[in-house]
C-alpha positions as CSV (number, residue, x, y, z in Angstrom):
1,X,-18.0,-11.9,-22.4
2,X,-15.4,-12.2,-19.6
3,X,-12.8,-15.3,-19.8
4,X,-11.7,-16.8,-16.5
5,X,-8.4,-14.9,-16.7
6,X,-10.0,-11.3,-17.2
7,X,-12.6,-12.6,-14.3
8,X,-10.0,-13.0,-11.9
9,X,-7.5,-10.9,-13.1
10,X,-6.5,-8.3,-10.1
11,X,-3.9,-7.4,-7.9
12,X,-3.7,-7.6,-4.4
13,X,-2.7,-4.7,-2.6
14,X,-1.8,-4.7,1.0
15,X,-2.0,-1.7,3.7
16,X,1.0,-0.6,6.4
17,X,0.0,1.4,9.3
18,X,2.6,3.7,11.0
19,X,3.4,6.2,13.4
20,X,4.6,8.8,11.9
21,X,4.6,9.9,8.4
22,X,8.7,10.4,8.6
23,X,8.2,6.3,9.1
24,X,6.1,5.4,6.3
25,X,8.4,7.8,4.0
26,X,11.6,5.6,5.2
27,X,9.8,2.2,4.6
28,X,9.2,2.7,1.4
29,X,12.4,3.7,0.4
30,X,13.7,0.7,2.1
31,X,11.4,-2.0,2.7
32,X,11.0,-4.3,-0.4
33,X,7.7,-5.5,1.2
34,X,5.9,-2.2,0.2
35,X,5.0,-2.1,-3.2
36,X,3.5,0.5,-5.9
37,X,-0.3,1.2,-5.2
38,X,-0.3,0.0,-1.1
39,X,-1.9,1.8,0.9
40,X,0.2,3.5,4.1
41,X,-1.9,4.5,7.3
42,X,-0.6,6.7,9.9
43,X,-3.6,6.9,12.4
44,X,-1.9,9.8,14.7
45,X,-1.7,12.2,12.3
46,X,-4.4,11.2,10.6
47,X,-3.1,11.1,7.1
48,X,-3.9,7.8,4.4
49,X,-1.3,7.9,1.3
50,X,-0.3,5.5,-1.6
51,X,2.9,4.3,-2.1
């Protein structure tokens, strides 16, 4: 049986769109808000990619 903590017990990923794929490379070298496991969207080329 589950407890509460192993109920609840996830983590919350978050998804960046871009413009280019050169962008979403250069953020997440750099931006501290993008973390392992996001999800990175660059509609124009059409490409979806983890961080």
């Amino acid at each position: 049986m589950l407890t509460d903590s192993d109920r609840f017990a996830f983590f919350a990923r978050r998804l960046h769109g871009f413009a280019t794929t050169g962008n979403a490379y250069d953020a997440c070298q750099c931006d501290e808000a993008i973390t392992t496991g996001d999800t990175l969207i660059i509609l124009p080329e059409g490409v979806v990619g983890l961080a």
